[in-house]
N, CA, C and O atoms as a GROMACS GRO file, in nm:
protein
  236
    1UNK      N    1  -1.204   1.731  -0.312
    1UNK     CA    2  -1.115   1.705  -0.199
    1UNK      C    3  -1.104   1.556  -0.171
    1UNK      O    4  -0.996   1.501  -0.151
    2UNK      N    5  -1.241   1.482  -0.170
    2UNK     CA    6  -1.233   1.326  -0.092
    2UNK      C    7  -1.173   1.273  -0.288
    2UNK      O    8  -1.125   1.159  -0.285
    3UNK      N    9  -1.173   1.319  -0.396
    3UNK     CA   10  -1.066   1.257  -0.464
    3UNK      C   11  -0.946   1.259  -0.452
    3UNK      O   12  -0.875   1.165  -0.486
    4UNK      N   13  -0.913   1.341  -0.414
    4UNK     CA   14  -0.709   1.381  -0.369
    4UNK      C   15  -0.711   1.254  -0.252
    4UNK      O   16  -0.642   1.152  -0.247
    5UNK      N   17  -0.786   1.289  -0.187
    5UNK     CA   18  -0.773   1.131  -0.084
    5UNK      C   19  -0.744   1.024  -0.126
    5UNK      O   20  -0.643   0.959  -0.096
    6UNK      N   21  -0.859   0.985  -0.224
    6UNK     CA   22  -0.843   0.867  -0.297
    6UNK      C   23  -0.716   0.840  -0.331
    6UNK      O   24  -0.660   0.750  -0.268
    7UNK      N   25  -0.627   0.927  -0.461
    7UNK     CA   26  -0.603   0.917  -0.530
    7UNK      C   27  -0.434   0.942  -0.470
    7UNK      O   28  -0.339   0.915  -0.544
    8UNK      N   29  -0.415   0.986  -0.349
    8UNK     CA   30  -0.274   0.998  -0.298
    8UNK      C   31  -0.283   0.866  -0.157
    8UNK      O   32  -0.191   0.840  -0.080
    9UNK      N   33  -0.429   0.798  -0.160
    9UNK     CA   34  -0.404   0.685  -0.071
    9UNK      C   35  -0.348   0.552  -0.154
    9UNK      O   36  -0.274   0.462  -0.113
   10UNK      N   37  -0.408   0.572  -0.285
   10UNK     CA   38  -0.364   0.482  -0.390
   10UNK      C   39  -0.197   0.478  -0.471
   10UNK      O   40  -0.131   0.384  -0.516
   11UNK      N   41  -0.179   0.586  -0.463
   11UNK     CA   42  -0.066   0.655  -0.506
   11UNK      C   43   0.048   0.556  -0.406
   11UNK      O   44   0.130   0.478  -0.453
   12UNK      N   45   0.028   0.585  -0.258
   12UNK     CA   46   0.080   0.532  -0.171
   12UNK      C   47   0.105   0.413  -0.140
   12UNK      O   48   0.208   0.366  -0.091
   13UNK      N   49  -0.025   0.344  -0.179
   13UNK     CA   50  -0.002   0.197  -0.187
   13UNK      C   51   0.086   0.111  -0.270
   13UNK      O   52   0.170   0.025  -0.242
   14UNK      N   53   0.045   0.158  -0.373
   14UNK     CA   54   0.130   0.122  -0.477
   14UNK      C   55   0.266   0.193  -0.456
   14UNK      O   56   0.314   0.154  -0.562
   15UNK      N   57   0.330   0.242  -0.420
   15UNK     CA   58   0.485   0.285  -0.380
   15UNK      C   59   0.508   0.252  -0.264
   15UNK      O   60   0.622   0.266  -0.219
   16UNK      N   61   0.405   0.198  -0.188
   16UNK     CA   62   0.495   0.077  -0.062
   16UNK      C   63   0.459  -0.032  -0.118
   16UNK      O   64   0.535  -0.117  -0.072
   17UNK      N   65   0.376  -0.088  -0.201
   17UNK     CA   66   0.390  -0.266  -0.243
   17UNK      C   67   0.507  -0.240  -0.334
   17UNK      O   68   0.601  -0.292  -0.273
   18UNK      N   69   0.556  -0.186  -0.450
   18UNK     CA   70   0.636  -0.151  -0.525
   18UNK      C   71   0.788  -0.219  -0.472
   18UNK      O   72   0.858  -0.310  -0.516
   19UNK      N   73   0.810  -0.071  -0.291
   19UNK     CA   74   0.910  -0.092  -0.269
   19UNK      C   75   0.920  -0.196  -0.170
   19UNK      O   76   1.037  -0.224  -0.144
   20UNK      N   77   0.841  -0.255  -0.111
   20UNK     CA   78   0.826  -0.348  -0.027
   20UNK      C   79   0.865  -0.495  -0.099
   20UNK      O   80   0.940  -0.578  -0.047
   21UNK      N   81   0.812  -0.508  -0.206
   21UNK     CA   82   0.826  -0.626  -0.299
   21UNK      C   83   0.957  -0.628  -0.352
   21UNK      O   84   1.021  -0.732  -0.335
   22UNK      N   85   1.022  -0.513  -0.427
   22UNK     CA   86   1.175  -0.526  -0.466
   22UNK      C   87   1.295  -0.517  -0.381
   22UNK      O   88   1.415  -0.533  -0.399
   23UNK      N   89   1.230  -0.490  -0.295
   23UNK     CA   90   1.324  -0.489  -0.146
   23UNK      C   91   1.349  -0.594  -0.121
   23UNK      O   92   1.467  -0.622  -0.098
   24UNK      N   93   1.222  -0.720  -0.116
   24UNK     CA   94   1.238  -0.830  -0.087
   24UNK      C   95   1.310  -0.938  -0.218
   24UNK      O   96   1.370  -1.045  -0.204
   25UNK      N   97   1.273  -0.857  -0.351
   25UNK     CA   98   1.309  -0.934  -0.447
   25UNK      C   99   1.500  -0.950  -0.431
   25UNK      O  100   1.575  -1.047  -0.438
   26UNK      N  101   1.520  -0.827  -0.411
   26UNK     CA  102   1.655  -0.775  -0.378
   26UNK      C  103   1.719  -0.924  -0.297
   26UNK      O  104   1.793  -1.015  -0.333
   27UNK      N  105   1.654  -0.896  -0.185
   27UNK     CA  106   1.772  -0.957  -0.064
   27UNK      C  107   1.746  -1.143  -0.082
   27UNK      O  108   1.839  -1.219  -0.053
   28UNK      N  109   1.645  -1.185  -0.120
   28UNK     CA  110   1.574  -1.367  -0.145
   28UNK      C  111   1.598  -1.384  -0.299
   28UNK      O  112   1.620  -1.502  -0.324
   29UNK      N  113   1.600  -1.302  -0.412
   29UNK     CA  114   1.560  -1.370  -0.546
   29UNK      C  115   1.464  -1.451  -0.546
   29UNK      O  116   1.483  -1.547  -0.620
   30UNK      N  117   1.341  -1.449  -0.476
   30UNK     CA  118   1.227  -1.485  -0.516
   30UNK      C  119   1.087  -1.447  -0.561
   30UNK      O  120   1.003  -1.417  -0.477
   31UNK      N  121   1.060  -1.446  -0.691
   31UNK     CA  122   0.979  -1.338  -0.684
   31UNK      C  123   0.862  -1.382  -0.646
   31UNK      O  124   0.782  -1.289  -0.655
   32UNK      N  125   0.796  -1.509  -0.594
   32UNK     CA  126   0.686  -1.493  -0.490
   32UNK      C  127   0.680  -1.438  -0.419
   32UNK      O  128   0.606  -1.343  -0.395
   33UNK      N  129   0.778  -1.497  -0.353
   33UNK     CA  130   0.840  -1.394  -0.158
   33UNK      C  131   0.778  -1.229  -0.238
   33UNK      O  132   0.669  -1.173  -0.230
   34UNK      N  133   0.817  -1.217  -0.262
   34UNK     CA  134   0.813  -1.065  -0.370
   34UNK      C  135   0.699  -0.970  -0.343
   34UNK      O  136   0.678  -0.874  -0.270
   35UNK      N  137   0.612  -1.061  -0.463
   35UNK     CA  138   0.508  -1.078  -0.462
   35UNK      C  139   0.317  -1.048  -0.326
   35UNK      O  140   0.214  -0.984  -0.305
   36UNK      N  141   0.402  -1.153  -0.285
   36UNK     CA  142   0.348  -1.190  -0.168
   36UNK      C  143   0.369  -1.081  -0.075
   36UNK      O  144   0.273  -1.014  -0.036
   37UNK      N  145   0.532  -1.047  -0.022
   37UNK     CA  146   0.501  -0.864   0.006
   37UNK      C  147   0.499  -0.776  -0.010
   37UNK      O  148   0.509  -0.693   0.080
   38UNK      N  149   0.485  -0.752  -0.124
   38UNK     CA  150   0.402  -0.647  -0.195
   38UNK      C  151   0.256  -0.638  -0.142
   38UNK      O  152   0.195  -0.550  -0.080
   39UNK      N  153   0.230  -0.734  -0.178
   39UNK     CA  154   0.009  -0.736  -0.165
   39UNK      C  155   0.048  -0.728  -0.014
   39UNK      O  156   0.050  -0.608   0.014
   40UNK      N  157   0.074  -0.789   0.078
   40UNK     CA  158   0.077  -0.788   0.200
   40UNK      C  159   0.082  -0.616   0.274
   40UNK      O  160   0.009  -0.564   0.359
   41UNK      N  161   0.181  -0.571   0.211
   41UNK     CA  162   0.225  -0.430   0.211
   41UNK      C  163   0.103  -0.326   0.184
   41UNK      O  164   0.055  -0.240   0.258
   42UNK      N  165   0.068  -0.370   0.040
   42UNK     CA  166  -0.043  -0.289  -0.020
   42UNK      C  167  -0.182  -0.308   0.087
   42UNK      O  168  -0.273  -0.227   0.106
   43UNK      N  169  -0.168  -0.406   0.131
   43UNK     CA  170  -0.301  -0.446   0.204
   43UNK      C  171  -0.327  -0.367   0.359
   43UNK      O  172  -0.435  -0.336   0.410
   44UNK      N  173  -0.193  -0.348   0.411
   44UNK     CA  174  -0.150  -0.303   0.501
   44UNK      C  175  -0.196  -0.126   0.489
   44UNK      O  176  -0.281  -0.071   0.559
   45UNK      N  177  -0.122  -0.066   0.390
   45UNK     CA  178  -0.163   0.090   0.322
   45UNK      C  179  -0.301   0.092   0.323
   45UNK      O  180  -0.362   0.163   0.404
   46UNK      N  181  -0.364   0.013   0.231
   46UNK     CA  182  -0.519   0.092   0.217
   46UNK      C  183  -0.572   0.072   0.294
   46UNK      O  184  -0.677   0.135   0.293
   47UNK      N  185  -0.550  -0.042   0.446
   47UNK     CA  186  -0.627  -0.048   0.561
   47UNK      C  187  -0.622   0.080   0.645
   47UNK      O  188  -0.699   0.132   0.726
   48UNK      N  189  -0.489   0.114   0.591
   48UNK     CA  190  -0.456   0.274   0.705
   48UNK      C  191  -0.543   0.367   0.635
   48UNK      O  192  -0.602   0.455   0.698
   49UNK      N  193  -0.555   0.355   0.512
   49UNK     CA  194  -0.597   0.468   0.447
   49UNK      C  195  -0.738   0.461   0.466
   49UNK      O  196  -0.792   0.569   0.491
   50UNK      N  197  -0.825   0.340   0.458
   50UNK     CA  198  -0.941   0.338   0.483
   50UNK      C  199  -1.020   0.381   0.600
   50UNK      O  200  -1.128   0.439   0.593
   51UNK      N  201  -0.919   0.329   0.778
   51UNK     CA  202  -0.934   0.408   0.838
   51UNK      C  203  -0.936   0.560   0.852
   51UNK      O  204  -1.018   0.626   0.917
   52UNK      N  205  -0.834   0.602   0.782
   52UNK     CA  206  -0.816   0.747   0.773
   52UNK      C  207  -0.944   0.839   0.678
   52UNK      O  208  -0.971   0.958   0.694
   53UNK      N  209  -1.008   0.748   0.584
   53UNK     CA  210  -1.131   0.793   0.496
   53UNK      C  211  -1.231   0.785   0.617
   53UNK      O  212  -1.290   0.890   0.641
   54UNK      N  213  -1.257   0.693   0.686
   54UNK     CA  214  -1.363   0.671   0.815
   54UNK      C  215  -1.394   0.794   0.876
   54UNK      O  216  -1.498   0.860   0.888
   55UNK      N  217  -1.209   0.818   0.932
   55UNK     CA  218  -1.243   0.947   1.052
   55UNK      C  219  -1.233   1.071   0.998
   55UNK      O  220  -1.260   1.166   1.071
   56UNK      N  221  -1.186   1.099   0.840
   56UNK     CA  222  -1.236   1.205   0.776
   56UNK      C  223  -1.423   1.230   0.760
   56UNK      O  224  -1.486   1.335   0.772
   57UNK      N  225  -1.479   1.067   0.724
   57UNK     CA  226  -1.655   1.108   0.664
   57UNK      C  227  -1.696   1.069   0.839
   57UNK      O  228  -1.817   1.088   0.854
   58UNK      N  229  -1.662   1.045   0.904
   58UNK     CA  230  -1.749   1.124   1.037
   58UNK      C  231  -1.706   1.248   1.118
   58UNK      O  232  -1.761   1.277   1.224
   59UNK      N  233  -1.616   1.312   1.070
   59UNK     CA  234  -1.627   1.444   1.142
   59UNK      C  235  -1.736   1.501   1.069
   59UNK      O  236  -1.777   1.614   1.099
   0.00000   0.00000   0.00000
């Protein structure tokens, strides 16, 4: 079970840095800018997700 967690929190991340980054590549043509929110994005996801692993292993 706590692998499906893992593995659809990761899943997730990577398909919001993905679309977060070409979104931005889209509208600037820069692919730092890009770049930059992507990880920003991704960083954003696994913080949610990590919380969400927290209040799953203390119930």
């Amino acid at each position: 079970m706590r692998a499906l967690v893992f593995v659809t929190i990761a899943l997730a991340s990577l398909v919001v840095a993905l679309t977060s980054g070409l979104l931005r590549y889209w509208r600037t043509r820069s692919f730092p800018e890009a770049v930059e929110r992507g990880a920003a994005a991704a960083g954003a996801t696994l913080a949610l997700g990590a919380a969400y692993l927290a209040v799953l292993w203390v119930k």
